[in-house]
Every structure is written in structure tokens, then in C-alpha cells.
DRENFIVO-515494 format. One record per residue (C-alpha): x, y, z; residue number from 0; residue in three letters. Coordinates in pm, whole numbers, plus 50000, padded with zeros to 5 digits. Layout:
// DRENFIVO-515494
rec east: X	north: Y	up: Z	resi: NUM	resn: ALA
...
// end
This chain:
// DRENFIVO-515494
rec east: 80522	north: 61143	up: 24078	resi: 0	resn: UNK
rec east: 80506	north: 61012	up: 24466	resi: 1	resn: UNK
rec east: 80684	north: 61271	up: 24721	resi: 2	resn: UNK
rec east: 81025	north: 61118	up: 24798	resi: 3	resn: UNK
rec east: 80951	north: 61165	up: 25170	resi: 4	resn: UNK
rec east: 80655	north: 61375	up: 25303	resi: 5	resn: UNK
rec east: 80718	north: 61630	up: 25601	resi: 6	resn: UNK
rec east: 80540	north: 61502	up: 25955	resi: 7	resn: UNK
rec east: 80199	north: 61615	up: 25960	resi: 8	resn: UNK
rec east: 79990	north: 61685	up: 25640	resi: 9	resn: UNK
rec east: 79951	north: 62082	up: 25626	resi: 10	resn: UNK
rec east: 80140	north: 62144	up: 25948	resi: 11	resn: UNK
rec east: 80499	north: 62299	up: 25949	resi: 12	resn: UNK
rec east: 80748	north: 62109	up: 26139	resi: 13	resn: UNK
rec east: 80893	north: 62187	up: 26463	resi: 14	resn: UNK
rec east: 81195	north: 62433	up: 26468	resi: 15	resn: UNK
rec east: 81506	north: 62187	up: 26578	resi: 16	resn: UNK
rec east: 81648	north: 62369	up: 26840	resi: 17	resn: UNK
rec east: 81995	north: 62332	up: 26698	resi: 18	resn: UNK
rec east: 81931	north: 62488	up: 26383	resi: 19	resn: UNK
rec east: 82044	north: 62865	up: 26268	resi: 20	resn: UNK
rec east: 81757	north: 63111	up: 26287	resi: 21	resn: UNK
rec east: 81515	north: 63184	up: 26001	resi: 22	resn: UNK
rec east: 81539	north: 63578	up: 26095	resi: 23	resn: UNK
rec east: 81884	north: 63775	up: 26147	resi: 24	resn: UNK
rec east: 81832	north: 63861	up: 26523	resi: 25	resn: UNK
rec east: 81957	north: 64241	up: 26472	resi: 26	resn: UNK
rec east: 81686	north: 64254	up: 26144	resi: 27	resn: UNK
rec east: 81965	north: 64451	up: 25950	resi: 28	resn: UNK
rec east: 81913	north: 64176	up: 25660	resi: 29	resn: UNK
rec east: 81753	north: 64322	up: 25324	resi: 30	resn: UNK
rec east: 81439	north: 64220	up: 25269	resi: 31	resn: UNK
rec east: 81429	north: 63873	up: 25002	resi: 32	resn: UNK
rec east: 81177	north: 63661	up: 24829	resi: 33	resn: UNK
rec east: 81299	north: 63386	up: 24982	resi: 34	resn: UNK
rec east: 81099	north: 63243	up: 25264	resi: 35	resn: UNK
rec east: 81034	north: 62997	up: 25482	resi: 36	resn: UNK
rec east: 80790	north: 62693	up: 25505	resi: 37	resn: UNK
rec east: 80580	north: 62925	up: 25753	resi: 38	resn: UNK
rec east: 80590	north: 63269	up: 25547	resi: 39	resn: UNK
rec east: 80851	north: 63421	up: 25717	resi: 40	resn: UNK
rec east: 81136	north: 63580	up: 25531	resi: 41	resn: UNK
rec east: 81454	north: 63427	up: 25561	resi: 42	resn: UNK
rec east: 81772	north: 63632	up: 25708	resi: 43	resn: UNK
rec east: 82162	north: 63590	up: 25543	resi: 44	resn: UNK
rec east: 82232	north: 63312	up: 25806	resi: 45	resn: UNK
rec east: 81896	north: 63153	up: 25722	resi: 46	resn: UNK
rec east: 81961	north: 63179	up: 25338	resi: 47	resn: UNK
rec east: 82301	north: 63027	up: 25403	resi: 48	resn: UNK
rec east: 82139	north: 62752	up: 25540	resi: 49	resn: UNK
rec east: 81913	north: 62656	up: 25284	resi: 50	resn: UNK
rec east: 82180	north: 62707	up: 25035	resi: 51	resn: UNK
rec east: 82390	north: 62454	up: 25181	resi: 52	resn: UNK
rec east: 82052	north: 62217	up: 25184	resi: 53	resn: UNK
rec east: 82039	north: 62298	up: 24789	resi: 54	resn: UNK
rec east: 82366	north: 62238	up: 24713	resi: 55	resn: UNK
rec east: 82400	north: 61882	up: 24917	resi: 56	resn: UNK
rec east: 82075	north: 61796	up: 24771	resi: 57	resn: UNK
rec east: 82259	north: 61823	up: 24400	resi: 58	resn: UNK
rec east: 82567	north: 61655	up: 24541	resi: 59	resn: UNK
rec east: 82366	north: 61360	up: 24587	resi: 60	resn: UNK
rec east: 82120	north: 61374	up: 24303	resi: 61	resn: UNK
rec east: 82463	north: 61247	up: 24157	resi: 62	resn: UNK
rec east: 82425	north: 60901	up: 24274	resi: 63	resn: UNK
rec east: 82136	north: 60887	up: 24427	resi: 64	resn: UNK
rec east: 81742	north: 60898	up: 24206	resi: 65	resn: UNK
rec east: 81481	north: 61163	up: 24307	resi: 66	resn: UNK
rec east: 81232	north: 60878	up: 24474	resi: 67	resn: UNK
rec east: 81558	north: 60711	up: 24636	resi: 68	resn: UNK
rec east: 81670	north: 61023	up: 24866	resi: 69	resn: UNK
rec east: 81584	north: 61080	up: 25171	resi: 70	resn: UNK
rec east: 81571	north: 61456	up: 25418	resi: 71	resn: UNK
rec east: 81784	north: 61277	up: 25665	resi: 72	resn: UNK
rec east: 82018	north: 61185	up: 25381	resi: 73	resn: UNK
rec east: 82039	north: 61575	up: 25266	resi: 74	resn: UNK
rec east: 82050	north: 61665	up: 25650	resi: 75	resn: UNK
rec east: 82351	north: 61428	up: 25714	resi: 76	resn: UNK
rec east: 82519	north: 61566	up: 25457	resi: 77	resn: UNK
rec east: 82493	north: 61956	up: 25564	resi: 78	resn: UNK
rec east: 82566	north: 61856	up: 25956	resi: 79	resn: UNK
rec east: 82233	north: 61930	up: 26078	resi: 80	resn: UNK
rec east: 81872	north: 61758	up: 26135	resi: 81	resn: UNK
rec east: 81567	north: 61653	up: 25921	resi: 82	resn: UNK
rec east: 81383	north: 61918	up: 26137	resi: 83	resn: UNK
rec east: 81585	north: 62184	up: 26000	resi: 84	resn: UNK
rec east: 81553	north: 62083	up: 25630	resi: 85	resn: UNK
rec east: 81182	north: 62075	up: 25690	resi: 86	resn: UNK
rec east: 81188	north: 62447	up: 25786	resi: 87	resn: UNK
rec east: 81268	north: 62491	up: 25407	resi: 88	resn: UNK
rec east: 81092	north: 62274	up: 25185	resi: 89	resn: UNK
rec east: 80824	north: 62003	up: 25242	resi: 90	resn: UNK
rec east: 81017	north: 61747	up: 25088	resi: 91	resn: UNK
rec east: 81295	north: 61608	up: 24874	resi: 92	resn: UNK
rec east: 81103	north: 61717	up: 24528	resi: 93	resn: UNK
rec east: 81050	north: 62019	up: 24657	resi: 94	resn: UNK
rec east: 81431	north: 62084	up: 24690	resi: 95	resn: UNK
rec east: 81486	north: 61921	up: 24378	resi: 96	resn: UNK
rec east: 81238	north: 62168	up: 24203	resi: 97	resn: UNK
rec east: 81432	north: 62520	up: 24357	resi: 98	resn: UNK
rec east: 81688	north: 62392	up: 24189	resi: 99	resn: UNK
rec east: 81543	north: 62332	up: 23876	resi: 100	resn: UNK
rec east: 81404	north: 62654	up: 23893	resi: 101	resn: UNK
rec east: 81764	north: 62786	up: 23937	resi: 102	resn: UNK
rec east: 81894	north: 62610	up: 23641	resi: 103	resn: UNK
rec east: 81628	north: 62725	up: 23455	resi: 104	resn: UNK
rec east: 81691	north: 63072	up: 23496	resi: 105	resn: UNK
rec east: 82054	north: 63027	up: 23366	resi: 106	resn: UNK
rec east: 81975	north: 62961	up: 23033	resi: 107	resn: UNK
rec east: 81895	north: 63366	up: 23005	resi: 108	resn: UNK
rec east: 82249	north: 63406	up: 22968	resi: 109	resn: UNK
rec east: 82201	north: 63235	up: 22635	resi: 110	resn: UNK
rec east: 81928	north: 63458	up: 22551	resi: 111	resn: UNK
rec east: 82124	north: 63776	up: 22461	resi: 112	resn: UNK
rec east: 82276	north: 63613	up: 22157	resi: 113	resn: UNK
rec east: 81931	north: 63548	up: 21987	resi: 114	resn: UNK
rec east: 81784	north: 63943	up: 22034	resi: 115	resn: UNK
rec east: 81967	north: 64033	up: 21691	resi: 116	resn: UNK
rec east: 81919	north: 63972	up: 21364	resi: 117	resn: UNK
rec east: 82147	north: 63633	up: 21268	resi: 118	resn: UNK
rec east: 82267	north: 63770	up: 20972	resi: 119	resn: UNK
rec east: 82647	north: 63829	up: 20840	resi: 120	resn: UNK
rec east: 82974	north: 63677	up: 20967	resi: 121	resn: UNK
rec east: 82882	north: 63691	up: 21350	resi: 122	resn: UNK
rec east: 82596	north: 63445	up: 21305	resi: 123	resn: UNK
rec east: 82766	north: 63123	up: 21288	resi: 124	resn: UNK
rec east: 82945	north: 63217	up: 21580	resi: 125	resn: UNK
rec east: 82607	north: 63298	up: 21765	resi: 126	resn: UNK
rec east: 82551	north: 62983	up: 21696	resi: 127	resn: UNK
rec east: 82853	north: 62830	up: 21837	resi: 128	resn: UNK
rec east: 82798	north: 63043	up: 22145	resi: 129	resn: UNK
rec east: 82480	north: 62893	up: 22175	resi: 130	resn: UNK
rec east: 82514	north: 62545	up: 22150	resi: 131	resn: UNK
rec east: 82826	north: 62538	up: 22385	resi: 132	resn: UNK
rec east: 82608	north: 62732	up: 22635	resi: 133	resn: UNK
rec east: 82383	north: 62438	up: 22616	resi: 134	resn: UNK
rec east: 82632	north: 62183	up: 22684	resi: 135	resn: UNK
rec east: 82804	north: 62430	up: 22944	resi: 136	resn: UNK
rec east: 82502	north: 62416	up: 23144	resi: 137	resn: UNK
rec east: 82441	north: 62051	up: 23094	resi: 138	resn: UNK
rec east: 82767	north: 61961	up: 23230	resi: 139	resn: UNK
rec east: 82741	north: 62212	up: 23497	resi: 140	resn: UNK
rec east: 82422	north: 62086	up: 23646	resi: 141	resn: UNK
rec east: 82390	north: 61764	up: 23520	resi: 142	resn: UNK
rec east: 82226	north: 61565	up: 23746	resi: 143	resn: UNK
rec east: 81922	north: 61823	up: 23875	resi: 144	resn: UNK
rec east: 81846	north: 61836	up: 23503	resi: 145	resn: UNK
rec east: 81842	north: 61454	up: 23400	resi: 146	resn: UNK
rec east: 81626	north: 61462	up: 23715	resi: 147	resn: UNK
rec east: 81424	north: 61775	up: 23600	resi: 148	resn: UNK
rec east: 81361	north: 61605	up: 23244	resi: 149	resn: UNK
rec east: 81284	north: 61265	up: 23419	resi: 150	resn: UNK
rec east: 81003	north: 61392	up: 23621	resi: 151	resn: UNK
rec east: 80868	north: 61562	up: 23328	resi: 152	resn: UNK
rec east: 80873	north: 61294	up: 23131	resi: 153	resn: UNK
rec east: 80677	north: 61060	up: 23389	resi: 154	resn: UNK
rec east: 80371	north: 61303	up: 23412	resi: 155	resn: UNK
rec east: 80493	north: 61548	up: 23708	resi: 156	resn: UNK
rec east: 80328	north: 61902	up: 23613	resi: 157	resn: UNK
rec east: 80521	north: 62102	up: 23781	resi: 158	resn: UNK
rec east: 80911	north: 61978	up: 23688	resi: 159	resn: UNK
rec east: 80747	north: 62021	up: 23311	resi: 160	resn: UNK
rec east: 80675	north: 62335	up: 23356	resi: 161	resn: UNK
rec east: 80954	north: 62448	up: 23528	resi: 162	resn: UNK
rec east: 81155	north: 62273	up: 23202	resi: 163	resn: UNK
rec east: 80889	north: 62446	up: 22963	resi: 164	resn: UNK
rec east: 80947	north: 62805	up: 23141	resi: 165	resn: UNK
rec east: 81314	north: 62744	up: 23114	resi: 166	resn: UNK
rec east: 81339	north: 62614	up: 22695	resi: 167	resn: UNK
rec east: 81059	north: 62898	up: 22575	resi: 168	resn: UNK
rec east: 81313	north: 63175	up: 22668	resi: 169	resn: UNK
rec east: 81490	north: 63037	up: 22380	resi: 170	resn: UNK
rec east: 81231	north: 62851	up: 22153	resi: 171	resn: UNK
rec east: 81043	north: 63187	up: 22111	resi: 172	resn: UNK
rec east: 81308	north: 63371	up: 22014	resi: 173	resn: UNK
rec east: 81456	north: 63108	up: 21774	resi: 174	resn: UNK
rec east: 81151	north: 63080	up: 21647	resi: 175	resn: UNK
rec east: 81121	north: 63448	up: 21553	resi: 176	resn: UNK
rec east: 81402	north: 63477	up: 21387	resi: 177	resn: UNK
rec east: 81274	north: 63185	up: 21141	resi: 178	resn: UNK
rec east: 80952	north: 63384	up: 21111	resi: 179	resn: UNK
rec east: 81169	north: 63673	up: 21024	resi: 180	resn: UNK
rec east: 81390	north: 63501	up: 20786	resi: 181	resn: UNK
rec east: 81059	north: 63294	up: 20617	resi: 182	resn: UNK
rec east: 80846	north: 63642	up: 20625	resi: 183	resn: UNK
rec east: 81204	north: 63772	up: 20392	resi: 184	resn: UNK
rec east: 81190	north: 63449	up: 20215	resi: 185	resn: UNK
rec east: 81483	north: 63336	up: 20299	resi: 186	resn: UNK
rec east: 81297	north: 63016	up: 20424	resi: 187	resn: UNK
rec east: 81031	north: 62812	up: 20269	resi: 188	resn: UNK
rec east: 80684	north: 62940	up: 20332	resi: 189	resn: UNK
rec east: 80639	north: 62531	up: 20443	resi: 190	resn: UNK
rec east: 80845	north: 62561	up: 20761	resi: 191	resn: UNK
rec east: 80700	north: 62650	up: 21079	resi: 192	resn: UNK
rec east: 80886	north: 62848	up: 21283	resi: 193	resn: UNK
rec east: 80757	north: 62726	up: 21630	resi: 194	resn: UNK
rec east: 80809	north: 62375	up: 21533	resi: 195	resn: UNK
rec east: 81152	north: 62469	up: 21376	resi: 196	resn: UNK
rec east: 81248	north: 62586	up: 21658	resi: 197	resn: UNK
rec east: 81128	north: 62359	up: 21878	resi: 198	resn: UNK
rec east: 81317	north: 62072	up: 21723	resi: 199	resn: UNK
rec east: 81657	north: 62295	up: 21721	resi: 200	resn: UNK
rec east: 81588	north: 62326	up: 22090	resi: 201	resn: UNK
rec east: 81545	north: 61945	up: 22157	resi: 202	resn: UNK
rec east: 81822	north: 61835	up: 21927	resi: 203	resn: UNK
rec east: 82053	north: 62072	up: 22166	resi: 204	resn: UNK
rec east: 81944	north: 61967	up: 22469	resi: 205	resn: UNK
rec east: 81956	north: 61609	up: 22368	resi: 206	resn: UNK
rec east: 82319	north: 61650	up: 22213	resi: 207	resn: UNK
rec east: 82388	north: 61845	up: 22528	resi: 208	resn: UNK
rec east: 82263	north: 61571	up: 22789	resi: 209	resn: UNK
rec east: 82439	north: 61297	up: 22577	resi: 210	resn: UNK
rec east: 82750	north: 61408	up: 22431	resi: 211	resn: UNK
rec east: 82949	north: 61204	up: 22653	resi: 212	resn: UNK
rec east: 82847	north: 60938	up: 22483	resi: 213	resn: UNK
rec east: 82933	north: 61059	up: 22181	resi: 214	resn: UNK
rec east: 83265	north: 61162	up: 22277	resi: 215	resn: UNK
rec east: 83315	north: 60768	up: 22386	resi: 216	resn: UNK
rec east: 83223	north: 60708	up: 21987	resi: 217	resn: UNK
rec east: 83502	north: 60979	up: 21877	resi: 218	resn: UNK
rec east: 83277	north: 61274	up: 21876	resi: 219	resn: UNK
rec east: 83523	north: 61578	up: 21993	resi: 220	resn: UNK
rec east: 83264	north: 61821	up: 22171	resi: 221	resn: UNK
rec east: 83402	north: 62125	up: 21929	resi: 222	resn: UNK
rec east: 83304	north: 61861	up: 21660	resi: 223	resn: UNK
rec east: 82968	north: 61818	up: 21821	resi: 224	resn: UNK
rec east: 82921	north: 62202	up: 21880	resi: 225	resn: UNK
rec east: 82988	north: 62261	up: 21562	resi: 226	resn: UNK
rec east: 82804	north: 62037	up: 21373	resi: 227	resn: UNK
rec east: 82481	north: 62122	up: 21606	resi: 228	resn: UNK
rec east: 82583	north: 62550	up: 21518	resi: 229	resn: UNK
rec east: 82534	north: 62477	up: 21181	resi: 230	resn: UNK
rec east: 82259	north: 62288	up: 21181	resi: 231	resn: UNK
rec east: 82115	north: 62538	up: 21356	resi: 232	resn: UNK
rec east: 82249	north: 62846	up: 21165	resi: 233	resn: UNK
rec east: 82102	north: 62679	up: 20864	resi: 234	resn: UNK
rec east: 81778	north: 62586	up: 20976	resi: 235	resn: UNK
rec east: 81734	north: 62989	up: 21097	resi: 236	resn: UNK
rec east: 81888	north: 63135	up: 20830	resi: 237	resn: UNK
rec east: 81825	north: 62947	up: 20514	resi: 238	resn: UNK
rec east: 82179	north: 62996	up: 20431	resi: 239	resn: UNK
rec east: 82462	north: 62760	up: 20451	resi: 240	resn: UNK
rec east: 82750	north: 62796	up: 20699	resi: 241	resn: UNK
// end
């Protein structure tokens, strides 16, 4: 996928604008981060501010606005400052739209407690519950970076799919162990595999997650959908109905 806009100057960093808040606390009393800028340098609590506020106006308009449509002085406008600035942080739109991907990715460990135990007895099916409704939580919460996130994916762009595959595997693998589990105790049939299992309880909850709106506009309740997707799920781990 084309850049949405490139920064001036292949390889070159962009002038500092004048204007814009440091990328270094001047008194050096910040902690040190991982964050940094386009030039190396770590980036201070007012500089980390500053890029946050580029993030989050960059997912404000990801709302109306497509990935190859959006423009830095767009994101600029909307934060009160200058392309120059937003160039001080990321190279591009994609760029931006890829820390945030990243971001959401990371959220989706939340989810991950509730598949390090065994899914067996009463609390299962509402592991499962949890689960799917954590899905649709984050969905809803970060909608539009992730229909953007899948997009890219989808039309060839290596690193939004692997920011996506990162993100699902946290979850895959461990659904998928608990099938091996439950197929090693024969409680599933030796014919199932448990990657592929669990792959396609993955993609049926992000799909129902990224479409349940839709659903809803057909009469699907979302506790309907959540539940209907939990036990699906519970069954397809377990080998036992809900």
C-alpha cells in the first residue's frame, strides 16, 4: 500500500517547526521511555503529550476519513499545530496509523488471562462470554484504526498484517491449546486441529465483532450475539455442550 503522504526529503528528518513543544524536557527530570523521535532522540512528558494528541486526532479522523485519503496537514489542523511538527513523529500518515494499531493490538492481552486455565466446570461458559464481549468491547472501542488495520492487511501491506497477526496469536495459541488439551483427553475428535480450530473461533469473533451492528439492525441483541458466539466457542474447545 502507497504512503498516504511522504515526509519532505527521502531519508532526511524534517525541520523542527519552531512553534512546536520540545522533543526533550529542558530540566531532563523525565524518565527515560521507548518512545522516540524520528531522529533517535527520546521523547520528554511534553513531547509524549504531543504525539499523543497526533495519535488520538489521527483516530478521530480515521472515522470519516480512509487511510490513503488523509493528509499530515489534516492531523496537524486538527491538534493546533504544523505538518512540521507531526513529521518530528512519524514519517507519514501510515505510520501513525500503524502506532496505533500496535496499541490496539496490545489490548487484546487483557483477554488473555481468561484462556491460561483449564475451561472446564461452571466458570467456562462464562470465560467464554467474557471473551467474546472483550472482542466486541474492543471493536467498538477502536473501531475505525482496526477496519483500517484489517484493510491494509487485506490489500498486501506486510506490516499492518503483522501487526494484526502479533495481536490475534496471543489468543489463537492459547485457544488452540486448550483444544489440544481437550483432544489429547479425548474430549475432542482426534480429526480436529487445534490451530485451525482455533483459528476459525478467532475469525468468527472478530468478524461478529466488526459487524454486529449490522446484525443488531436485523434484530440481533449483542447479549444474543455474545452468547451465541460463547457457545460456539465453549463447544468447539470443550467438546461439551453449553
Amino acid at each position: 500500500m502507497s504512503s498516504s503522504e511522504a515526509s519532505p526529503g527521502a531519508g532526511r528528518v524534517a525541520a523542527a517547526d519552531p512553534a512546536a513543544e520540545p522533543t526533550a524536557d529542558p530540566a531532563g527530570a523525565e524518565e527515560a521511555t521507548n518512545l522516540v523521535a524520528i531522529d533517535g532522540r527520546r521523547l520528554g512528558s511534553r513531547a509524549q503529550a504531543t504525539r499523543r494528541r497526533l495519535l488520538d486526532a489521527t483516530a478521530e479522523l480515521l472515522e470519516t476519513e480512509g487511510i490513503l485519503d488523509l493528509k499530515v496537514v489534516d492531523v496537524a489542523r486538527k491538534v493546533g499545530t504544523s505538518p512540521a511538527t507531526f513529521y518530528q513523529y512519524f514519517a507519514n500518515v501510515e505510520e501513525a496509523v500503524l502506532a496505533l494499531a500496535e496499541e490496539v493490538g496490545e489490548a487484546i492481552l487483557g483477554l488473555v488471562p481468561l484462556l491460561e486455565q483449564p475451561w472446564r466446570g461452571p466458570k467456562a461458559l462464562d470465560w467464554a462470554r467474557l471473551l467474546v464481549d472483550g472482542f466486541i468491547s474492543q471493536w467498538d472501542t477502536n473501531r475505525a484504526v482496526l477496519r483500517t488495520r484489517n484493510l491494509a492487511a487485506q490489500e498486501g501491506d506486510r506490516r499492518f498484517r503483522d501487526v494484526r497477526n502479533q495481536s490475534l496469536s496471543n489468543v489463537t495459541d492459547r485457544i488452540a491449546q486448550q483444544i489440544a488439551d481437550n483432544r489429547a483427553a479425548n474430549r475432542l475428535p482426534q480429526e480436529i486441529n487445534p490451530y485451525a480450530a482455533a483459528g476459525a473461533m478467532v475469525a468468527m469473533m472478530e468478524r461478529m465483532a466488526a459487524y454486529h451492528f449490522e446484525l443488531e439492525g436485523r434484530g440481533v441483541s449483542r447479549q444474543a450475539m455474545v452468547e451465541t458466539v460463547a457457545r460456539i466457542l465453549y463447544q468447539t474447545v470443550t467438546g461439551r455442550r453449553a
